[in-house]
C-alpha positions in Angstrom: -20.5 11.2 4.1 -21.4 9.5 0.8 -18.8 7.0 -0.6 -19.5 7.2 -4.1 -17.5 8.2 -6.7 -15.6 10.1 -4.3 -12.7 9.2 -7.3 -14.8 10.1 -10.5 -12.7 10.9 -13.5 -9.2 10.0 -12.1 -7.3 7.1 -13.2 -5.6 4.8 -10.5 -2.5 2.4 -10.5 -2.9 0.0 -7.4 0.5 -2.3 -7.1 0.2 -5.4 -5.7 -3.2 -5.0 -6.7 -4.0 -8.7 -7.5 -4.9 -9.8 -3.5 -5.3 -8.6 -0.2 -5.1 -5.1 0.7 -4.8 -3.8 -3.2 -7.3 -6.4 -4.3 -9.7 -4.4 -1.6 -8.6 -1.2 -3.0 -9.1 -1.8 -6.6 -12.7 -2.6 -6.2 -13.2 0.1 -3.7 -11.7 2.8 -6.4 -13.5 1.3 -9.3 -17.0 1.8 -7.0 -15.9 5.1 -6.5 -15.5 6.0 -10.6 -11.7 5.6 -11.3 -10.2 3.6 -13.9 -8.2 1.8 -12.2 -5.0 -0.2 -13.4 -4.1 -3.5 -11.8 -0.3 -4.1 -11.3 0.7 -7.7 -10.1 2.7 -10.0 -10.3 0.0 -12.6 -10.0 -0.9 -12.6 -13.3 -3.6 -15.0 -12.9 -5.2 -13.4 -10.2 -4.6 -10.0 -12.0 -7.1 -11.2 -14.7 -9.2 -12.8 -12.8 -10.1 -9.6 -10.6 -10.1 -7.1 -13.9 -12.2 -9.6 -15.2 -14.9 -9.4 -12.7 -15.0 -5.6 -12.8 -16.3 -3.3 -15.8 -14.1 -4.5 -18.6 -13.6 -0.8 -20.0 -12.9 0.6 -16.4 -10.3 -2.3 -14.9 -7.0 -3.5 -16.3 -4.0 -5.8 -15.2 -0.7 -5.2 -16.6 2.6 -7.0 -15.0 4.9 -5.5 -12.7 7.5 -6.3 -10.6 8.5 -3.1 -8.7 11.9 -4.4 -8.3 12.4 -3.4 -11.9 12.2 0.1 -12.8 11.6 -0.6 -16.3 8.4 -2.5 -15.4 7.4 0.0 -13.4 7.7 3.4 -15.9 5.8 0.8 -18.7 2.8 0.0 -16.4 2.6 3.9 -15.9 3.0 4.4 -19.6 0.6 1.8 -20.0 -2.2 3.3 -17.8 -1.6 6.9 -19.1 -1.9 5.3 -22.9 -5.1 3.5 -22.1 -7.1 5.9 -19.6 -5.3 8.9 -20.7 -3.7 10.4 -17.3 -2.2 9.5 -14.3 -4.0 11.0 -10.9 -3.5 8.6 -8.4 -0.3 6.1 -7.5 -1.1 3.6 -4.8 2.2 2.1 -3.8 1.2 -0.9 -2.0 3.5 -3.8 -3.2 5.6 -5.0 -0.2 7.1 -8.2 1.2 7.5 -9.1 4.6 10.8 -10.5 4.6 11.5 -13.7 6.3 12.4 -13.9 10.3 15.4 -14.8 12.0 17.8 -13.2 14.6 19.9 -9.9 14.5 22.9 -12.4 15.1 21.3 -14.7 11.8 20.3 -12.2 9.6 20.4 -13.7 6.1 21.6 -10.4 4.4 20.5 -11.3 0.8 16.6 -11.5 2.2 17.4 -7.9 3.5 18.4 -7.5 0.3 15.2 -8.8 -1.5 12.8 -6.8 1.3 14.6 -3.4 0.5 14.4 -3.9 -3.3 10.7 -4.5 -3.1 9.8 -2.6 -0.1 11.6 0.9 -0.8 13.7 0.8 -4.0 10.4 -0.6 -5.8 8.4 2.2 -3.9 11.1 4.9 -5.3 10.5 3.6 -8.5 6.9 4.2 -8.6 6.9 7.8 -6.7 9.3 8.5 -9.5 7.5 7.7 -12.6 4.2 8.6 -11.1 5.5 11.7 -10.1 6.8 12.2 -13.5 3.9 11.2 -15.4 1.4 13.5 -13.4 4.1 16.9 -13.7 4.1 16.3 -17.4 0.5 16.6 -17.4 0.0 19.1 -14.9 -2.1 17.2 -12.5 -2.3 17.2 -9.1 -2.5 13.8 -8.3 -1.9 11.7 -4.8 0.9 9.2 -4.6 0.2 6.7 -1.5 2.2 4.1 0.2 2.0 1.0 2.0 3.9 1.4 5.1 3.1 -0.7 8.2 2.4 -0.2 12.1 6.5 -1.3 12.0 7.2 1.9 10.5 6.9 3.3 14.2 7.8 0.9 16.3 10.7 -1.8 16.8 9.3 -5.7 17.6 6.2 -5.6 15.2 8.3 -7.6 12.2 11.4 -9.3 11.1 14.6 -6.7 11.2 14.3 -6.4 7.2 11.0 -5.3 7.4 10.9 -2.7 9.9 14.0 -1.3 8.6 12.1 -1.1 5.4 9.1 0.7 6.7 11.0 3.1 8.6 12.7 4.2 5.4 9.3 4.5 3.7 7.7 6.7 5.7 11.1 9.0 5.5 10.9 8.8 1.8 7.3 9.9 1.4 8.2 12.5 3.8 10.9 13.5 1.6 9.2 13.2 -1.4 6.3 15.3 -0.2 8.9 18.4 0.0 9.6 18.0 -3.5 6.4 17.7 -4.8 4.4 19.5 -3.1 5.5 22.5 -5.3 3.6 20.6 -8.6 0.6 20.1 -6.3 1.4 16.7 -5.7 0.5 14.6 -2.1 2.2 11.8 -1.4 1.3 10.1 2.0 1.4 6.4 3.4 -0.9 4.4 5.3 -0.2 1.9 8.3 -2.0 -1.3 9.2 -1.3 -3.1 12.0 -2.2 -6.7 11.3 -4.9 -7.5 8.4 -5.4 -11.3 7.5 -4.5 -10.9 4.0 -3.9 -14.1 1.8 0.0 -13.0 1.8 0.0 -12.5 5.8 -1.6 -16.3 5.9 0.8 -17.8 3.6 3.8 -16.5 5.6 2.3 -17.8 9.2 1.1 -20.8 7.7 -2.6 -20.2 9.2 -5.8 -19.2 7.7 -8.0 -16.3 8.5 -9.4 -16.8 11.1 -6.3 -17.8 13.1 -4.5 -14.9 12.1 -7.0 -12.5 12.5 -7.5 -14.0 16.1 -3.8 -13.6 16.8 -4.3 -9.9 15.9 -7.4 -9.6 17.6 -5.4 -11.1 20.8 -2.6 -8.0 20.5 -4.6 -5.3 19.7 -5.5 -1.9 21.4 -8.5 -1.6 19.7 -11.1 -4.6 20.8 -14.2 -6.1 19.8 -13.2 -5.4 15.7 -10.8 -7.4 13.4 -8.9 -5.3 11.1 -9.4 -6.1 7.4 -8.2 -5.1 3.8 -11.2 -3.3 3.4 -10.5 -1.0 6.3 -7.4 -0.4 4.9 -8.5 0.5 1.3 -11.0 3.1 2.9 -8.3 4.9 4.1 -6.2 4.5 1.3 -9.8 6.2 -0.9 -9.8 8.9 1.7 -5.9 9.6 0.6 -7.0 9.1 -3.1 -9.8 11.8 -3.2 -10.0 15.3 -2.9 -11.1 15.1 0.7 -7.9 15.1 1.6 -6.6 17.6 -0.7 -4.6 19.3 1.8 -2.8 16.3 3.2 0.7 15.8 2.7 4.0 13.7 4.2 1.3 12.1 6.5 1.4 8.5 7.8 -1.9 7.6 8.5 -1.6 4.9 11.1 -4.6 2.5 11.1 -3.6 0.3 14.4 -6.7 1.2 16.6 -4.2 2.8 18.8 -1.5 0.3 18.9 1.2 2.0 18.2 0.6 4.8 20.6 -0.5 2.9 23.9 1.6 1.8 26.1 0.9 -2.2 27.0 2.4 -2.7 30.6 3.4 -6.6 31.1 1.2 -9.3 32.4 1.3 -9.5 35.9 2.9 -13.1 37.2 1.3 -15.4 39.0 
């Protein structure tokens, strides 16, 4: 199947689009024809990526999805440049900070449900309102997280929060699937991204060797760009009759069940 400009024509908001797994799907969407509108909050590295794509096809505009205000002008601000709205990928997300049940510091909680669901409410909302005014069919995906079906995968706040996603794409799916509207989230287990290094303290290779060590799926290590293929898949008409689907990208993980080492 040909990858290009599997997306010609649309116009794209990627959040959390500056690095990592958004960087990878910015580029990919841009390759594929979209316009495509950066939305950071790493405004330096927001520039710098738009910068090194076509000029007249990328753009980075600020946006902290913890603030619905931000949010509806980034929208407003893509539909007044490119004209339209026809894909939302929801992909800002924290990962919270660890600590036990018995320490849980509720004001992180706090912080990783702000970003991680109110912020993804946010932007299903104003997408979703942008693309009914127009009458466009559009694709709303999310960032969800192999902790979104399992427990022991991530710190409490997290897998709370990406439990809570996939239930809200579900439930926004039977809402607006009556404008013609998909929304659907995708699932990584782990991807080396600059975020996932900075929180373990390790570079690439060492975390993508730590993944490598848990995974179902050997001899591969998952990366962004895997991720941003399926995210492209989601985005296009080739999956024009998916809806409130969790596309789980774990090589199996999350469905295999890993009996304990044996002792010695």
């Amino acid at each position: 199947m040909s990858t290009k400009q599997r997306l010609e024509g649309k116009v794209a908001i990627v959040t959390g689009g500056a690095s990592g797994i958004g960087a990878e799907s910015v580029k990919l969407f841009a390759q594929n024809g979209a316009s495509v509108v950066i939305a950071d909050v790493q405004d330096e590295l927001g520039h710098q990526l738009a910068a090194s794509l076509a000029s007249d096809q990328v753009s980075y505009h600020h946006c902290d999805v913890r603030d619905e205000k931000q949010v509806d002008q980034t929208i407003a601000f893509a539909v007044g440049k490119y004209g339209r709205l026809d894909v939302m990928f929801s992909n800002a997300g924290t990962g919270g900070s660890f600590s036990g049940i018995m320490e849980l510091d509720l004001n992180a909680f706090d912080n990783t449900i702000a970003v991680n669901v109110r912020g993804v409410a946010a932007t299903i909302k104003h997408a979703a309102r942008a693309m009914v005014a127009a009458n466009i069919r559009g694709s709303i995906i999310c960032t969800a997280s192999v902790a979104a079906s399992m427990g022991g995968c991530g710190p409490h706040g997290y897998t709370a929060s990406k439990h809570a996603l996939v239930g809200l794409v579900r439930s926004a799916c039977s809402e607006l699937g009556a404008h013609g509207i998909r929304v659907n989230c995708v699932s990584p287990f782990a991807v080396a991204t600059p975020h996932m290094c900075r929180y373990f303290n390790k570079g690439v290779d060492e975390v993508e060797a730590i993944g490598m060590s848990m995974a179902n799926m050997k001899g591969i290590a998952l990366k962004a760009n895997h991720i941003a293929e399926a995210a492209l898949f989601l985005a296009s008409d080739e999956s024009v009759y998916i809806s409130g689907h969790n596309l789980v990208v774990d090589g199996g993980f999350s469905v295999v069940y890993r009996s304990p080492l044996p002792s010695d």
